[in-house]
C-alpha positions as CSV (number, residue, x, y, z in Angstrom):
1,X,-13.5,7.0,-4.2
2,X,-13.5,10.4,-2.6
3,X,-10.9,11.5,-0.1
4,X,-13.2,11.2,3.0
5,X,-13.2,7.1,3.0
6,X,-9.5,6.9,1.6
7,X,-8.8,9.0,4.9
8,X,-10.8,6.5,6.6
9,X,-9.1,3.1,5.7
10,X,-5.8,4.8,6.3
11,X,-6.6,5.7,9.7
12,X,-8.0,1.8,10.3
13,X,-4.7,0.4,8.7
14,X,-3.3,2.9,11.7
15,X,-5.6,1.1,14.3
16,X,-6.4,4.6,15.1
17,X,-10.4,5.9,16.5
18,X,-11.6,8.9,15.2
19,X,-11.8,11.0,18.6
20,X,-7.9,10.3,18.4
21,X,-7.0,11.8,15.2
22,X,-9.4,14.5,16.0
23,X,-7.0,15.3,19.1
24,X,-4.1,15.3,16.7
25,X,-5.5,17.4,14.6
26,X,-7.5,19.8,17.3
27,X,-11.0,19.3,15.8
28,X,-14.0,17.9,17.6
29,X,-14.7,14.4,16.4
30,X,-17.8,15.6,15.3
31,X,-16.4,17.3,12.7
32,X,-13.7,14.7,11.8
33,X,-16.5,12.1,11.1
34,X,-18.0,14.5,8.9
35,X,-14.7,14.7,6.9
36,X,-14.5,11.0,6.2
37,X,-17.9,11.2,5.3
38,X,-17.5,13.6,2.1
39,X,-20.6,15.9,4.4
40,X,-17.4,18.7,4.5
41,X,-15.3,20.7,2.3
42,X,-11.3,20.4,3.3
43,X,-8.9,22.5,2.6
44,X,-5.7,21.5,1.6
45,X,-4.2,23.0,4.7
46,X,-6.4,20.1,6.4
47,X,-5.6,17.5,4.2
48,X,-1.5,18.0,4.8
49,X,-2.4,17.9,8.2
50,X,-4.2,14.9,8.0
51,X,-1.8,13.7,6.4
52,X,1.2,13.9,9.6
53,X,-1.5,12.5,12.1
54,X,-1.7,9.4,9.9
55,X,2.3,9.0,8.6
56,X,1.6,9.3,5.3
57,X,1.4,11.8,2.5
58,X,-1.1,14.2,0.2
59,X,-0.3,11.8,-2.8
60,X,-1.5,8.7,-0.7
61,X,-5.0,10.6,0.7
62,X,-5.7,11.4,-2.4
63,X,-5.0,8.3,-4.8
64,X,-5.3,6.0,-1.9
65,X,-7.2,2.7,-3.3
66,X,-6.7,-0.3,-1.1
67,X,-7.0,-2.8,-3.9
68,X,-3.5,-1.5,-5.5
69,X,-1.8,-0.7,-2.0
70,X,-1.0,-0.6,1.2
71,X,0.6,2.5,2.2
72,X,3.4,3.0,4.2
73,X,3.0,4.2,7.8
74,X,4.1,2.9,11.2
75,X,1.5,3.0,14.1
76,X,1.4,4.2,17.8
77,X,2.4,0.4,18.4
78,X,5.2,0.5,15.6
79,X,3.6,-1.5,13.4
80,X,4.5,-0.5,9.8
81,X,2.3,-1.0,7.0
82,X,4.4,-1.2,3.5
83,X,3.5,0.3,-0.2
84,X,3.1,-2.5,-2.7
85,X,1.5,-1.4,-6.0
86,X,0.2,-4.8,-7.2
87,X,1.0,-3.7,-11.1
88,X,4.7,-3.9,-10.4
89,X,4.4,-7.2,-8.4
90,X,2.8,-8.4,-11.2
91,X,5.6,-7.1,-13.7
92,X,8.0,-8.3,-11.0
93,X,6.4,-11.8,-11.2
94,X,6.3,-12.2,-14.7
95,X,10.0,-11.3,-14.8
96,X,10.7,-13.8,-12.2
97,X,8.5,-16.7,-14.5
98,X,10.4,-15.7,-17.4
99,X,14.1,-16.1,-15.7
100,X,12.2,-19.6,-14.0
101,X,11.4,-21.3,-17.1
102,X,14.6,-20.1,-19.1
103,X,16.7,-21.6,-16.2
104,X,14.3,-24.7,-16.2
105,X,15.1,-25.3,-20.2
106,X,18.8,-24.7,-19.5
107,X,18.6,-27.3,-16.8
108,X,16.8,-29.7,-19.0
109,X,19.4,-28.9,-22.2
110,X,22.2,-30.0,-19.3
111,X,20.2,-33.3,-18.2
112,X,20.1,-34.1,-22.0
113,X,24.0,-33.6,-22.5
114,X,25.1,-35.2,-19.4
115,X,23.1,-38.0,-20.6
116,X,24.0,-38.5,-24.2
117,X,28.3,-38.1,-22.5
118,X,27.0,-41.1,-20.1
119,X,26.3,-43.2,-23.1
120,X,29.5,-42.5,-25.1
């Protein structure tokens, strides 16, 4: 995906227009659209800035894929958006299975002894 649309779906995860970030960054909205359309070169200079109108960093612009994350940034409204990287919630998860079913096999070893104590 090239920068152009990854600077896109940030700035709709902002609920911010075009002509607005085009303010913020003193460009016509013209010339925005044509940056999230891949029709212009961008210097890096524009990218950091970029960057500051939409709360979030370089790193994010340019690796930005929304099927792995959602970046963190907080809106004119204040509505914050928060970075999950669905690898390590998948790590995470299987951790949290593994921990589940060893507690689950303790709980059953415990049923089994309370049980054969009840007998006796």
């Amino acid at each position: 995906m090239k920068i152009g649309q990854n600077i896109r779906k940030i700035r709709e995860l902002n609920d911010l227009n075009q002509e607005s970030v085009a303010n913020m960054l003193g460009m016509s909205a013209v010339a925005y659209g044509r940056i999230e359309r891949n029709e212009s070169d961008i210097s890096l200079k524009r990218i950091q800035q970029i960057a500051q109108a939409l709360n979030t960093d370089v790193e994010t612009l340019l690796n930005f894929d929304s099927k792995k994350h959602v970046v963190h940034m907080e809106n004119n409204q204040g509505s914050i958006y928060t970075s999950i990287n669905y690898g390590t919630v998948n790590a995470v998860s299987e951790s949290l299975l593994e921990v589940l079913t060893k507690l689950n096999d303790d709980i059953v070893r415990l049923n089994n002894i309370i049980l054969q104590n009840t007998k006796t």
